[in-house]
C-alpha positions in Angstrom: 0.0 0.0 0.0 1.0 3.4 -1.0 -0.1 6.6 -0.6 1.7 9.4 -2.4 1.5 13.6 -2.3 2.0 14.8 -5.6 3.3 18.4 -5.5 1.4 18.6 -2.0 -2.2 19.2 -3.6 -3.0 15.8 -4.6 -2.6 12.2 -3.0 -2.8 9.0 -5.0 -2.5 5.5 -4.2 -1.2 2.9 -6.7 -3.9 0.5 -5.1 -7.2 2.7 -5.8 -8.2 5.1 -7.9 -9.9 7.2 -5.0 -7.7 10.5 -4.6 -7.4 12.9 -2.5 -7.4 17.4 -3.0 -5.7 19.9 -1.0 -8.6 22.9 -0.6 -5.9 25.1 1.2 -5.0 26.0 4.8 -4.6 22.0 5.9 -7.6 20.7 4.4 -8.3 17.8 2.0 -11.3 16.4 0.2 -11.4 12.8 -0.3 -13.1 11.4 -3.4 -15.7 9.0 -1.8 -16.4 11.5 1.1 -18.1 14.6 -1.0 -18.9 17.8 1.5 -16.5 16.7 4.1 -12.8 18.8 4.4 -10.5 16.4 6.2 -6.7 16.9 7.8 -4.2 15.7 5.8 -4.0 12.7 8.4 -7.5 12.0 8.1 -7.1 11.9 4.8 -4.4 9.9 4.3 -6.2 7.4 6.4 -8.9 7.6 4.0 -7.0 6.5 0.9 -5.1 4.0 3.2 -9.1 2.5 4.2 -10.1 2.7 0.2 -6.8 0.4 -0.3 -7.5 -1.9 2.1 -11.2 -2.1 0.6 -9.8 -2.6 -2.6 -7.7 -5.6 -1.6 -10.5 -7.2 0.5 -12.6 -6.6 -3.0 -9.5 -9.0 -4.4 -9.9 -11.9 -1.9 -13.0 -11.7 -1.1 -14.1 -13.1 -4.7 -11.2 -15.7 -4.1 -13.7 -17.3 -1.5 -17.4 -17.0 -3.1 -18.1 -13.8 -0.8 -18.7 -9.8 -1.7 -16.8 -7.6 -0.3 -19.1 -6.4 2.4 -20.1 -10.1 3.4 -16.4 -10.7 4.3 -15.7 -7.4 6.1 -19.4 -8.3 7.8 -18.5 -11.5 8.8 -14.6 -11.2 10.0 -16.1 -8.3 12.1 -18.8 -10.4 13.5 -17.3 -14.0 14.3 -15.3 -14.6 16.8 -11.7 -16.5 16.5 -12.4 -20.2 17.5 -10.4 -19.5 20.5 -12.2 -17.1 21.9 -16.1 -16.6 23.0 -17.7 -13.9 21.7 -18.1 -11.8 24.0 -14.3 -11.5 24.7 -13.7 -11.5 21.2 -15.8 -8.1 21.6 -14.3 -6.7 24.1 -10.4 -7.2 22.7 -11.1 -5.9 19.3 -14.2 -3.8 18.4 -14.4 -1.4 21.3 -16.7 1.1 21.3 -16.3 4.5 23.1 
């Protein structure tokens, strides 16, 4: 995964084509978030999120499932080594 500035008004990504815009004074738009003005950190963790969508779109074909069944599901089950409940608690805490 790579995210790249270009001339430090856009950001690309060789694993998406979702892209990033500098709209001045720190902010960025993000291509599949219209209206919202992001930092530059928020926005590179937005073309970082669109790449890792883009390579669970890869696998997730490779085992009869769309993309959002398999983010669904690994979000959902727990690890067989662990009740759900605990599973909860050690990796989708809510605040």
């Amino acid at each position: 995964m790579a995210v790249q500035v270009v001339g430090r008004s856009l950001m690309t990504s060789d694993q998406t084509p979702h892209q990033a815009r500098s709209v001045g004074v720190g902010g960025w738009v993000v291509s599949f978030l219209p209206g919202r003005t992001l930092t530059l950190e928020q926005a590179t963790a937005a073309l970082q999120a669109a790449e890792a969508v883009a390579a669970v779109r890869e696998l997730s074909g490779s085992v009869g499932l769309t993309p959002l069944e398999t983010v669904g599901l690994a979000m959902q089950e727990p690890p067989w080594n662990e009740s759900p409940r605990a599973a909860g608690r050690k990796f989708w805490r809510r605040g």
